[in-house]
N, C-alpha and C positions, 0 to 999 in steps of 0.2 A: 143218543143220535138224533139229530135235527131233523124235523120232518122235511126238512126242505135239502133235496138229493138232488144232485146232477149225475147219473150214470155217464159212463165213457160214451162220448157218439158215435164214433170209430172206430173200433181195435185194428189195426196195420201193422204188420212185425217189422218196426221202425230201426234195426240195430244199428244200421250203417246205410245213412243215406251218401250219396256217388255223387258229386258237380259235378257235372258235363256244362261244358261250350256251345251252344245252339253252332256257333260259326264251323263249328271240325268234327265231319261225319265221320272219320275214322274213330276218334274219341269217342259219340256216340256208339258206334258198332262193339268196340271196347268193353264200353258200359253195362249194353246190352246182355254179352258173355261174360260177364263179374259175377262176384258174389256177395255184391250188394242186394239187403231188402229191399232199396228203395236208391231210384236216382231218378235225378233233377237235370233237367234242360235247359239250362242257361241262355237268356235273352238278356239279363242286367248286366253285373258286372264286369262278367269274360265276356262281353264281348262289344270291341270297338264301335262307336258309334257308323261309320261306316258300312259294317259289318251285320247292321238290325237287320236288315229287309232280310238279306240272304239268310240268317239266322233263323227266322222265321218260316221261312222255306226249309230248312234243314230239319227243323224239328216235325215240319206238321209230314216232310217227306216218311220222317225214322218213326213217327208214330202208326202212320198209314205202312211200312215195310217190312217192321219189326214186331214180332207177337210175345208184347212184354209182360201181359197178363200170362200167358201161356207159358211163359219160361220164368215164372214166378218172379215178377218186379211187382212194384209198384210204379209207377211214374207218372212224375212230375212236370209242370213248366213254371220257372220262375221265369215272373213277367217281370217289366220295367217299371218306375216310380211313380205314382199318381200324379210327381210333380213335373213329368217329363211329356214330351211328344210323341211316345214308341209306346206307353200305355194300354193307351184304348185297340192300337191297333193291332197289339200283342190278343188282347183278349177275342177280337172280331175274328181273327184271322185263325188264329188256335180252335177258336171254339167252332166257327161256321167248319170247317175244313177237317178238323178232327177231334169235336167235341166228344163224339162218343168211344174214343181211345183214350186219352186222359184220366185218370182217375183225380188230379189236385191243381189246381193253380197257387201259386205262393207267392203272396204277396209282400213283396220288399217295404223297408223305411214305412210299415204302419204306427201311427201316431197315434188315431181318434177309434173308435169304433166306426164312423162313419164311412173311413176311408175303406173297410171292408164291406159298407153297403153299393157302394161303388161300384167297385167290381163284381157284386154277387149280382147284382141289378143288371148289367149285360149280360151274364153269364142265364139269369133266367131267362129273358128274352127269347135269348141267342137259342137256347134249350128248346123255349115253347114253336120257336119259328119254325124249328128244324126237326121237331119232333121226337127228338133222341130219349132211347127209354134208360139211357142211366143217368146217372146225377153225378156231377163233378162236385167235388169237396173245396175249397180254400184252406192254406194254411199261411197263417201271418208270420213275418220278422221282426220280432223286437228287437230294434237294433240303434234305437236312439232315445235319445233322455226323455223326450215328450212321448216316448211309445211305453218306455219302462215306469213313467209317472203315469201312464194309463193303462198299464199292464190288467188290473183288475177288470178294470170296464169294458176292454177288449175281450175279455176272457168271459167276462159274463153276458156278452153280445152274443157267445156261440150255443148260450142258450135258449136263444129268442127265438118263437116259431118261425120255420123256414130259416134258419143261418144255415150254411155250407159249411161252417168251420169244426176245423177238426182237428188243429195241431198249433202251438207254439214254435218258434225257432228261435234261439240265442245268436243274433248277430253280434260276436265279440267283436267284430273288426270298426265296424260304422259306429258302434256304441263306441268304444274307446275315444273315437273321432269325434262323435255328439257330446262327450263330457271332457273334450280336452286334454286326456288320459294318457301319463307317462305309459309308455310300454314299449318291450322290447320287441316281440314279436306277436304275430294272429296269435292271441289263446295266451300264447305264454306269460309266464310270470314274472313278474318285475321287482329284482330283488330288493330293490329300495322299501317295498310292501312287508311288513310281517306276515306273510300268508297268503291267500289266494283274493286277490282284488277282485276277481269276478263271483266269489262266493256268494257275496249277498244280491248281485244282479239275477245270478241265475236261481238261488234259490225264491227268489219271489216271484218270478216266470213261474216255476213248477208249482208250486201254489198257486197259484191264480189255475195254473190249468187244471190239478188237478180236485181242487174247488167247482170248476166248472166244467168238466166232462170230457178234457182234452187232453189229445198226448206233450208232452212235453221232451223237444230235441235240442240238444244243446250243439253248437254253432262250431266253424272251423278251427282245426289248431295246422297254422300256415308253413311251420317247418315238417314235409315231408319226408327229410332225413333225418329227423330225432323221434323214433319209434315209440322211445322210451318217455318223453313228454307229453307226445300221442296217448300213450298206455293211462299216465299219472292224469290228464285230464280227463281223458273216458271214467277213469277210475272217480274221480272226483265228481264229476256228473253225476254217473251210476248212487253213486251214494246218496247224494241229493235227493232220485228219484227220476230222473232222466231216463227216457228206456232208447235211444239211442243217440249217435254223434255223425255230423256231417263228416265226410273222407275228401279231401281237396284233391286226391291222388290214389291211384288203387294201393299203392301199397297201402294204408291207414284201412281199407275193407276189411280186412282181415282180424285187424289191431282192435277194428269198433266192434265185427261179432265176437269175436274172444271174450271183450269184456264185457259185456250188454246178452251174453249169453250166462245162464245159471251153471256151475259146477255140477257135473253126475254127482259125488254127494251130497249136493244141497236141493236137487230135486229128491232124492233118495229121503232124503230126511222130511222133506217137506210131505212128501205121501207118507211118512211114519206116523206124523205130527197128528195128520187127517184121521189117520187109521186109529189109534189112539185116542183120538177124543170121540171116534163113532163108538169105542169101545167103555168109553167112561162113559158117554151116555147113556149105551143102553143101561149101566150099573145105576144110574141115576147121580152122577157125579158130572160137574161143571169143566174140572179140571181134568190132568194127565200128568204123568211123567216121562220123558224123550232122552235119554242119553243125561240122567242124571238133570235134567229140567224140568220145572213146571212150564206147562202147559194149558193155553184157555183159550177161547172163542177169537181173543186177537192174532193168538200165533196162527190158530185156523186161517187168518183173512188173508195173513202175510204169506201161508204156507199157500195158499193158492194162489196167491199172485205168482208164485216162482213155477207151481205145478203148469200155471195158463200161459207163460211165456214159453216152457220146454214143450210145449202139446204144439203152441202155434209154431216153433221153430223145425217140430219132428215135419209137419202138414210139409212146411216150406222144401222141404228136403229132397224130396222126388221130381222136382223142379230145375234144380241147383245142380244136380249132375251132372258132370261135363264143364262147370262153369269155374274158371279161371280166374 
């Protein structure tokens, strides 16, 4: 093992992050009562330019109305493009007004690392002005050719003292767009391809983050009425390393903790795994055997990865009741 470690910066039970609309407070209220780990308040995409100012209002209204810490969210605000007019004021306005409810701002179309000192750089200001005793995180979008050819350096930016970052996101839609990209739908597959076109995008995403200390969320899949597409990408993520999927629509909430949740027998096993090799050590033995397997210090690392996501999902649970 290399002396040179990046521990995770964050742990957040990321299974299914929610879009929401900054512009449609009913959507919000929606969001709120889901069962989503995590949802995002939309100032980019969803919604019309027309529509910013008021959006901005909508969000800092549902942040300051709604107690989303308390009904176990996480939340988010995805702001607008560094290359746009709505930016800055996304950020001034979010954070003076309800910096200390926010737990993330996510930053769309990042390129460079820089364009994340950008925004960290009001964001502290805004903090020290206003005196706020928590700390808002950042999480970026790779969603364009110059973001995914700086995937790395972005990723090892959230290592540097004082970064805010704490999450990759897999923008398939604007990446597709950025590379010119036959496809048929958000996410989906394009049967012209032998196999999964976004394989190698996202898999270097999740390397890069988990190289450098960060969670890794893989991006929307746009047809809400194919479940089972829904399922086959989570599922493909998941494998990756992915610990959870954007939901463009509540039905997909459901779809993304199903799979980004561990199986009762594969936590079952995983405490086996544990038990088992505390038992070979005391014998003074390296290995084990589990169900007809060898067993060693790697299965240990794995078998607690699945034990710490069932622990964080049991916590989230007492929360979640009632939610629809």
């Amino acid at each position: 093992m290399s002396h040179t470690l990046h521990p995770l910066r964050r742990a957040r039970l990321q299974r299914s992050e929610l879009a929401v609309p900054g512009s449609n407070p009913d959507f919000i209220r929606k969001a709120f009562t889901s069962a989503a780990d995590y949802v995002f308040l939309d100032l980019e995409d969803a919604v019309a330019p027309p529509e910013k100012e008021q959006a901005r209002r909508n969000v800092v209204a549902a942040l300051h109305d709604l107690d989303w810490r308390g009904h176990g969210k996480t939340v988010s605000v995805r702001i607008n493009g560094l290359d746009t007019a709505y930016m800055y004021r996304d950020v001034v306005d979010v954070m003076e007004q309800a910096g200390d409810r926010v737990d993330t701002l996510l930053v769309p179309k990042v390129g460079v690392p820089a364009d994340l000192y950008v925004v960290e750089t009001l964001i502290s200001q805004i903090e020290q002005a206003k005196g706020y005793a928590t700390r808002v995180g950042t999480e970026a979008l790779i969603e364009t050719a110059l973001g995914m050819a700086n995937v790395e350096a972005i990723a090892a930016s959230g290592a540097a003292s004082g970064s805010r970052l704490e999450a990759l996101h897999f923008g398939v839609a604007d990446y597709a767009a950025s590379n010119r990209a036959r496809t048929v739908s958000i996410g989906g597959l394009n049967p012209d391809y032998p196999g999964d076109q976004w394989h190698h995008a996202l898999s270097r995403m999740i390397v890069a983050c988990r190289a450098y200390g960060l969670r890794a969320v893989d991006g929307p899949y746009g047809d809400f009425g194919d479940p089972d597409g829904f399922r086959a990408g989570a599922r493909r993520a998941a494998a990756l390393g992915a610990e959870g999927k954007w939901a463009i629509h509540p039905s997909q909430v459901g779809l993304a903790n199903e799979v980004f949740s561990p199986p009762a027998a594969e936590v079952e096993r995983a405490r086996r795994i544990v038990e088992a090799l505390r038992e070979a050590e005391a014998a003074g033995r390296g290995a084990a055997a589990v169900d007809g397997k060898m067993v060693d210090a790697a299965s240990e690392r794995m078998a607690r990865t699945v034990i710490e996501l069932a622990e964080a999902i049991e916590v989230s649970r007492p929360a979640m009741v009632g939610a629809h």
